[in-house]
Kinemage of the C-alpha trace (Angstrom):
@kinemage 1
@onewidth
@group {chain A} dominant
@subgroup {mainchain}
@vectorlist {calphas} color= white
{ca unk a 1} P 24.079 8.023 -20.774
{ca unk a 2} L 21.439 10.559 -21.424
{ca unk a 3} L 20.201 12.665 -18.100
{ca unk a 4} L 16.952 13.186 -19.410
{ca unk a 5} L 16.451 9.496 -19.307
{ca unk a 6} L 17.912 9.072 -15.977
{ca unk a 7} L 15.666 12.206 -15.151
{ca unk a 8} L 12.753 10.045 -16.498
{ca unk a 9} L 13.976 6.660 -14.766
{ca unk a 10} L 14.360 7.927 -11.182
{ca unk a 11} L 11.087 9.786 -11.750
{ca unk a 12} L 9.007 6.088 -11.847
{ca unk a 13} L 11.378 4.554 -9.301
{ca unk a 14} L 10.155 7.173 -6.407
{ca unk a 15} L 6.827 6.936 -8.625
{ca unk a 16} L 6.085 3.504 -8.176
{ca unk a 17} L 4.314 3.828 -11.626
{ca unk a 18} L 4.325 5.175 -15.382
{ca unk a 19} L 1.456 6.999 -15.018
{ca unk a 20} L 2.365 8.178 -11.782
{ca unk a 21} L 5.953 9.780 -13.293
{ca unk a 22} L 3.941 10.896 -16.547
{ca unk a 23} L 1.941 13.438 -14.391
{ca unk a 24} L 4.754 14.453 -12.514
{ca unk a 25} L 7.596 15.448 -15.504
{ca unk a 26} L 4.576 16.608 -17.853
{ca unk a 27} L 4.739 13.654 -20.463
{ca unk a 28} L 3.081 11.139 -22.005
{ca unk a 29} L 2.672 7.417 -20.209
{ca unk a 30} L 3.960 6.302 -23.713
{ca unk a 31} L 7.047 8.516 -23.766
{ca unk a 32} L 7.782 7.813 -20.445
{ca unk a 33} L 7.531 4.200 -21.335
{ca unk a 34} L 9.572 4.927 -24.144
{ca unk a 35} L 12.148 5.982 -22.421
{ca unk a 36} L 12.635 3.478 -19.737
{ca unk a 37} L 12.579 1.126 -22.487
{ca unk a 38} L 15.368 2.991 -24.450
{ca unk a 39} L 17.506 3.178 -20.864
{ca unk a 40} L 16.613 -0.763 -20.600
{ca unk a 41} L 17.973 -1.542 -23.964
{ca unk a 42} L 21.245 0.854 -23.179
{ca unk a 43} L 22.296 -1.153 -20.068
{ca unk a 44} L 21.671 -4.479 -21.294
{ca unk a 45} L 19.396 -5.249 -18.517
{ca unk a 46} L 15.745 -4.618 -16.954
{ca unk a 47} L 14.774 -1.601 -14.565
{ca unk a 48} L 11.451 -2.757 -13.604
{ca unk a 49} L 9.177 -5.668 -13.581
{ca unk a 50} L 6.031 -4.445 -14.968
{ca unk a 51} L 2.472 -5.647 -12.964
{ca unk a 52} L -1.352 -4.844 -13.119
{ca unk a 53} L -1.452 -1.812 -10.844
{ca unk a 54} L 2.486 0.190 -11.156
{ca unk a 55} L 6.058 -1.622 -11.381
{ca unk a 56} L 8.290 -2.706 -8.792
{ca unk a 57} L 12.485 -2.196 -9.354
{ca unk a 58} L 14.855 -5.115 -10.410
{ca unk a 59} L 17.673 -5.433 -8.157
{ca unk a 60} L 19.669 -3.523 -10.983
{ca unk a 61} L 16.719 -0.473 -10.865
{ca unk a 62} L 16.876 -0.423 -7.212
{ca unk a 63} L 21.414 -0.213 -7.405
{ca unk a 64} L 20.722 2.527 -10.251
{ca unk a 65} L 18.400 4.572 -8.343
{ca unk a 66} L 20.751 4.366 -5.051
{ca unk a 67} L 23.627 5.279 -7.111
{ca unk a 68} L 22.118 8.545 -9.489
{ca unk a 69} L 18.906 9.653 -7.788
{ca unk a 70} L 21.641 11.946 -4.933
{ca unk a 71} L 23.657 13.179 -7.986
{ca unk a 72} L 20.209 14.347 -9.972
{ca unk a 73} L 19.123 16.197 -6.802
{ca unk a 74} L 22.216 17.844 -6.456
{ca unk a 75} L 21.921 18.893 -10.021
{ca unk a 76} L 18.216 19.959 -9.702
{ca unk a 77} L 19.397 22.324 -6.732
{ca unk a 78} L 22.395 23.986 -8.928
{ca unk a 79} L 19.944 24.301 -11.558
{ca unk a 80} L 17.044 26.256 -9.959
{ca unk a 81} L 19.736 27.829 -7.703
{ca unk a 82} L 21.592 29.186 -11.225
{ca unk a 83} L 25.219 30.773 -11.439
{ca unk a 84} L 24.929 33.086 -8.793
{ca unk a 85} L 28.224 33.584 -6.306
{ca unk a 86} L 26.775 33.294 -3.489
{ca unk a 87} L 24.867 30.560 -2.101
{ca unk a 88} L 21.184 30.216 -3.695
{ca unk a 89} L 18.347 30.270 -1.047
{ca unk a 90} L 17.065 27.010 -0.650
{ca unk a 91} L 13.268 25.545 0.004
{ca unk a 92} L 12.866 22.517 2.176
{ca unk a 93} L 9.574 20.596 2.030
{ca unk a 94} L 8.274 18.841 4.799
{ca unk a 95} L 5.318 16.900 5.409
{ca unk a 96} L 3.662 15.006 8.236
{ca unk a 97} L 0.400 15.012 10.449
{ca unk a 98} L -0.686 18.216 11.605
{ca unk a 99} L -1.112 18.438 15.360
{ca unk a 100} L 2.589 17.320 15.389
{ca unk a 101} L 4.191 19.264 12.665
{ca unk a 102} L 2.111 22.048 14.069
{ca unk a 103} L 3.042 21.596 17.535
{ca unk a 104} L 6.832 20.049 17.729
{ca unk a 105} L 8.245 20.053 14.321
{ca unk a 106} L 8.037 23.631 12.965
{ca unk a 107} L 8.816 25.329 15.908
{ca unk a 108} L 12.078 23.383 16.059
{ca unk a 109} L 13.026 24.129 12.464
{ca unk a 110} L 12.485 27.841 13.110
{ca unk a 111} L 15.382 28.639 13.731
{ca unk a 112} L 17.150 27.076 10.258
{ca unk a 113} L 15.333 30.221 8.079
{ca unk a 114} L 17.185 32.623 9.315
{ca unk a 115} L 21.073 33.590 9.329
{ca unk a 116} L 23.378 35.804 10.148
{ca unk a 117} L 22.375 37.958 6.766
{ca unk a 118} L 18.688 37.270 6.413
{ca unk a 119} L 16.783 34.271 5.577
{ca unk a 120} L 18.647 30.913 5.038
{ca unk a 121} L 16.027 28.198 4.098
{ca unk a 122} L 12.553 28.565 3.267
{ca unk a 123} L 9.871 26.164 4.821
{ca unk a 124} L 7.099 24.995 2.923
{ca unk a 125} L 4.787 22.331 5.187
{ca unk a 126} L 2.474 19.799 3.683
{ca unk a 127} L 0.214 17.603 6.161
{ca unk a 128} L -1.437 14.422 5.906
{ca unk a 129} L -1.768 10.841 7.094
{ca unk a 130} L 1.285 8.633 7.378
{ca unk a 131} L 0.381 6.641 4.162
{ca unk a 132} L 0.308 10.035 1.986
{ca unk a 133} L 3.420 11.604 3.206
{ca unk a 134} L 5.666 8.327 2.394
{ca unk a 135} L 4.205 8.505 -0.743
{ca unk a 136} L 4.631 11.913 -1.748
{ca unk a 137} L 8.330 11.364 -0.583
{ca unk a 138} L 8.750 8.651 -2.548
{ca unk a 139} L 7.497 10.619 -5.202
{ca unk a 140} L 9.992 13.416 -4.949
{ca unk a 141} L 6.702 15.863 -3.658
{ca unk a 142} L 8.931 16.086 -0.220
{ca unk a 143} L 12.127 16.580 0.913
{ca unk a 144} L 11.674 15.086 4.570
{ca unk a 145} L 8.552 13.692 6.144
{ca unk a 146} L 7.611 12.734 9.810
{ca unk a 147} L 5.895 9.490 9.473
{ca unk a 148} L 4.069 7.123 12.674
{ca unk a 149} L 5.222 4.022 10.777
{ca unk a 150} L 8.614 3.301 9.727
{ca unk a 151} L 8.565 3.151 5.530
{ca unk a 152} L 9.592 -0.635 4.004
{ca unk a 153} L 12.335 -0.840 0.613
{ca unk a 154} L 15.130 1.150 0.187
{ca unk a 155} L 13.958 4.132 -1.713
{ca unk a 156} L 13.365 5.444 1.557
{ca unk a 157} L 15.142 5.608 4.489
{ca unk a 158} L 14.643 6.736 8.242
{ca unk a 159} L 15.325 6.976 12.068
{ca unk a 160} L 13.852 7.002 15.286
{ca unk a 161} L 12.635 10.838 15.755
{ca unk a 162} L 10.610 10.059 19.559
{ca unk a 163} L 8.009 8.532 21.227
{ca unk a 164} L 4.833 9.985 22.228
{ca unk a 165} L 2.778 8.734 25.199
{ca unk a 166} L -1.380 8.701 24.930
{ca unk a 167} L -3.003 9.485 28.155
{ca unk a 168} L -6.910 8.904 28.861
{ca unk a 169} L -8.169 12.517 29.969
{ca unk a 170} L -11.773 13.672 30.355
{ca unk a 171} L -12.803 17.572 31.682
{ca unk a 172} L -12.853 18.155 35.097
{ca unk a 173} L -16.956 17.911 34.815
{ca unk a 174} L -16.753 13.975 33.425
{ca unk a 175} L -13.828 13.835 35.576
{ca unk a 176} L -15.380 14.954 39.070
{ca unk a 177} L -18.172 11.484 38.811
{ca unk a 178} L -15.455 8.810 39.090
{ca unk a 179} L -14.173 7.906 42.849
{ca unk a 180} L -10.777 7.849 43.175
{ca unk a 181} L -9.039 4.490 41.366
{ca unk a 182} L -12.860 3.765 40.036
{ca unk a 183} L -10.913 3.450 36.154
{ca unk a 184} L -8.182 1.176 37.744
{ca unk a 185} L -10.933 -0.809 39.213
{ca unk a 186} L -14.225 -0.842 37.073
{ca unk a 187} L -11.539 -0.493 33.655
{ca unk a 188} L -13.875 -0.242 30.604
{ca unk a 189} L -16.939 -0.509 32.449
{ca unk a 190} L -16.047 2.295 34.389
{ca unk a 191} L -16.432 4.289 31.513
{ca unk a 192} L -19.213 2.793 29.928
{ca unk a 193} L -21.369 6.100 29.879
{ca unk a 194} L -18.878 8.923 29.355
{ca unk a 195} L -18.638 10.329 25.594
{ca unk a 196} L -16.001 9.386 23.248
{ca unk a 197} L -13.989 12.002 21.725
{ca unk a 198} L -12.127 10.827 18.708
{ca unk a 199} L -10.771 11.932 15.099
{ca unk a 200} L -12.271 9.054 13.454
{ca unk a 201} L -15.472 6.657 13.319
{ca unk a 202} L -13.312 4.118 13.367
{ca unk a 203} L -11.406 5.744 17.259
{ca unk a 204} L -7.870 4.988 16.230
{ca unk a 205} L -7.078 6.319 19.492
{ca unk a 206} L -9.639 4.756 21.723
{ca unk a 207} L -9.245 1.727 19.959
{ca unk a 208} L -5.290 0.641 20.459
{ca unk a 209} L -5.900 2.362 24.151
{ca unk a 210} L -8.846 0.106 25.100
{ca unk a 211} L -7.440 -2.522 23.493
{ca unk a 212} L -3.422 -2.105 25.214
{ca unk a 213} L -4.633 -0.977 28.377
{ca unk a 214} L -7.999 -2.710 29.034
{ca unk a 215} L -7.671 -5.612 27.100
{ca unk a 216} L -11.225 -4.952 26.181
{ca unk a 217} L -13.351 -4.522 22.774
{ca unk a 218} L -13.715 -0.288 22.158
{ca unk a 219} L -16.288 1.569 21.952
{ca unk a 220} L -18.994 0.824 19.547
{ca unk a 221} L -18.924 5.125 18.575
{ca unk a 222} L -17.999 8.294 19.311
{ca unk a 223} L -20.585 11.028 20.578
{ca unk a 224} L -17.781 13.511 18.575
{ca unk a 225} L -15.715 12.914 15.305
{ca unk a 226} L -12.881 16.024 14.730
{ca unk a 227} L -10.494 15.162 12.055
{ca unk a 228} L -8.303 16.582 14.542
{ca unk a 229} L -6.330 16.217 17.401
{ca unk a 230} L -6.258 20.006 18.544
{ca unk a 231} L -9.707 20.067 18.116
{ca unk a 232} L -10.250 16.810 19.878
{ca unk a 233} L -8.481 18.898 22.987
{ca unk a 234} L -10.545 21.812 22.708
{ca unk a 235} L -13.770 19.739 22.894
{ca unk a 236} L -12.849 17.694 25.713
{ca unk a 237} L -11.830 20.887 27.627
{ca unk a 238} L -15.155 22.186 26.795
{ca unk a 239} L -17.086 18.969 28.535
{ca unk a 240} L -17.739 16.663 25.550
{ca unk a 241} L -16.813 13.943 27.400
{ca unk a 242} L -13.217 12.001 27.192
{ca unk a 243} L -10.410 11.045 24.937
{ca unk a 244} L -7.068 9.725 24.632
{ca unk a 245} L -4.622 12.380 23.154
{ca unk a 246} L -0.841 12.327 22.720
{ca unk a 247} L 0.570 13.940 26.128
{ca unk a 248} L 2.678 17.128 24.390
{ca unk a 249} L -0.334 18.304 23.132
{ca unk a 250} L -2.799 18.471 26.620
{ca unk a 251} L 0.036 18.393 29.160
{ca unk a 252} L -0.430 22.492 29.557
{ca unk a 253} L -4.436 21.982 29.569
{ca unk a 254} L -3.452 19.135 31.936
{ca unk a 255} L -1.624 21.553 34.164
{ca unk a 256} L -3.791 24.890 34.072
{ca unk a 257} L -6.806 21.636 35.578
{ca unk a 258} L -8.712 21.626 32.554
{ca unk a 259} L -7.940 18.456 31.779
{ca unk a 260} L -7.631 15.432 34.443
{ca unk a 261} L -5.785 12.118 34.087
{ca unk a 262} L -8.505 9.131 34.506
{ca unk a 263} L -5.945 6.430 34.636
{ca unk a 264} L -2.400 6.031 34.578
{ca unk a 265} L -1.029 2.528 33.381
{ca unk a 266} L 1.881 0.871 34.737
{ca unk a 267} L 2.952 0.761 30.728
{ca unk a 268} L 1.157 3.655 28.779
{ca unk a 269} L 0.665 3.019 25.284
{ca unk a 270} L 3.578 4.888 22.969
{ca unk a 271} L 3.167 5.510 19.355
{ca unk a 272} L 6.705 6.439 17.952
{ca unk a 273} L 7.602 8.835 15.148
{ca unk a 274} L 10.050 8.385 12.518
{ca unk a 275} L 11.516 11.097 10.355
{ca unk a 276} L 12.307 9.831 7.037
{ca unk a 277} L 14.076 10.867 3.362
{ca unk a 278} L 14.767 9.584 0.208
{ca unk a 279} L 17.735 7.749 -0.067
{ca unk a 280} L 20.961 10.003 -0.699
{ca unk a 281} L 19.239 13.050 -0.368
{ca unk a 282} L 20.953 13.743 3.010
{ca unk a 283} L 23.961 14.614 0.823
{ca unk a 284} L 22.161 18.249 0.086
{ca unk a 285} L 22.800 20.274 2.635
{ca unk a 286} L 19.541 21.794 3.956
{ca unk a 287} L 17.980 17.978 4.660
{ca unk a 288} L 20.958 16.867 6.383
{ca unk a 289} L 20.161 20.486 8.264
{ca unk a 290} L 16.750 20.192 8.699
{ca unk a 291} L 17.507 16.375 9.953
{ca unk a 292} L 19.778 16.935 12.452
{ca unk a 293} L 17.969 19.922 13.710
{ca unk a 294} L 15.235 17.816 14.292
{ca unk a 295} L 16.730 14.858 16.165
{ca unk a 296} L 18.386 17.056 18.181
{ca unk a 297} L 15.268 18.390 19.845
{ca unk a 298} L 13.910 15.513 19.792
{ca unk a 299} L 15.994 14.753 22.974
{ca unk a 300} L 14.389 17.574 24.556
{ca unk a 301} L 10.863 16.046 24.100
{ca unk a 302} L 11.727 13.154 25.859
């Protein structure tokens, strides 16, 4: 079996699409199509069942990806690695949203680029929403990704990485005009004039808090939109009124009294974080690294 056409195959698989796989090996959609068409006729069987927008894998493209996609990677890495003796310097790509990659994930990999004898790994990052990184792993743009939803089919798989808690904070000037327990009594009233921080019109956030915790509509807007989450913080330090933010990220403004608490549920909303790779990449050593690294100190975020 030719490897350019399994090259080509696994390429749309992770793609989701011809076009898709076209951009990414530098071909034509009708070579590409070519191709899988030559591959189909070679095994007897169908890859893919073809539809208006991409194509979705038979059960025979899904078995076929499973069983050559870990064996192409491996040969991709001796490839750009060449015929040197000693052990070729890999790159790891990650992706994943910002605050936290910033924040929790890089640091923790830190300590994977360096060796004994200089550098062992090299780190590129790539952020983005949840949606975007699954994607671009799917699409071979990323080793490993840290995703808030855990991805569906079996291209992908992944594992519990932690859970983050959101806490309802304001600046100690917002902060200072409630009465003690006045949230815990009043609830979304109680808050009816205070400014909404958020990182979206739509308050993500303030939304699934108001809507978990209060068991009341949101609110209608923001008075401040940061595509964000560190910038969320520093605004709400600064007096822009209040927000709900993950609690790594303002427990030390939270500590130095920048930031105060305004309620704390008997069950605080969680959002949980996956970390997630293609399936039988963890086979190459610097993902399985990078992987375990990572769920290790995840037990020290707690």
């Amino acid at each position: 079996m030719d490897l350019a056409l399994l090259r080509t195959f696994v390429t749309v698989h992770r793609a989701g699409s011809f076009t898709r796989a076209a951009a990414l090996l530098g071909l034509s959609q009708p070579a590409v199509t070519s191709q899988i068409r030559t591959l189909e006729r070679q095994l007897g069987r169908p890859l893919f069942l073809r539809k208006a927008r991409g194509v979705t894998p038979t059960s025979v493209g899904d078995e076929l990806a499973h069983r050559a996609a870990p064996h192409l990677d491996a040969l991709v890495e001796i490839a750009e690695g060449g015929l040197e003796v000693e052990a070729p310097l890999r790159t790891l790509h990650l992706a994943g949203p910002p605050e936290f990659m910033a924040e929790r994930v890089l640091p923790a990999l830190v300590g994977m680029m360096t060796g004994a004898e200089g550098p062992a790994v090299r780190l590129r990052t790539s952020f983005g929403s949840t949606d975007d990184v699954l994607e671009g792993l799917a699409a071979g743009h990323h080793d490993l990704a840290v995703a808030t939803r855990r991805p569906r089919g079996t291209l992908l798989s992944a594992g519990t990485l932690c859970d983050e808690e959101h806490l309802l904070v304001a600046g100690a000037r917002w902060a200072g005009r409630f009465a003690p327990g006045a949230v815990r009594r009043g609830g979304a009233e109680a808050l009816a004039k205070v400014p909404v921080v958020d990182v979206h019109e739509s308050l993500p956030f303030a939304r699934r808090y108001w809507t978990t915790v209060f068991d009341a509509p949101p609110p209608e807007h923001a008075a401040l939109v940061a595509p964000d989450l560190r910038a969320v913080l520093s605004c709400v330090v600064s007096g822009a009124g209040l927000a709900v933010l993950p609690r790594y990220l303002c427990e030390d403004a939270l500590l130095r009294g920048e930031l105060v608490t305004l309620l704390e549920p008997p069950v605080p909303p969680l959002r949980t974080y996956f970390v997630a790779v293609r399936a039988g990449t963890q086979a190459l050593p610097h993902i399985a690294t990078a992987h375990e690294w990572l769920l290790r100190a995840a037990v020290a975020w707690g």
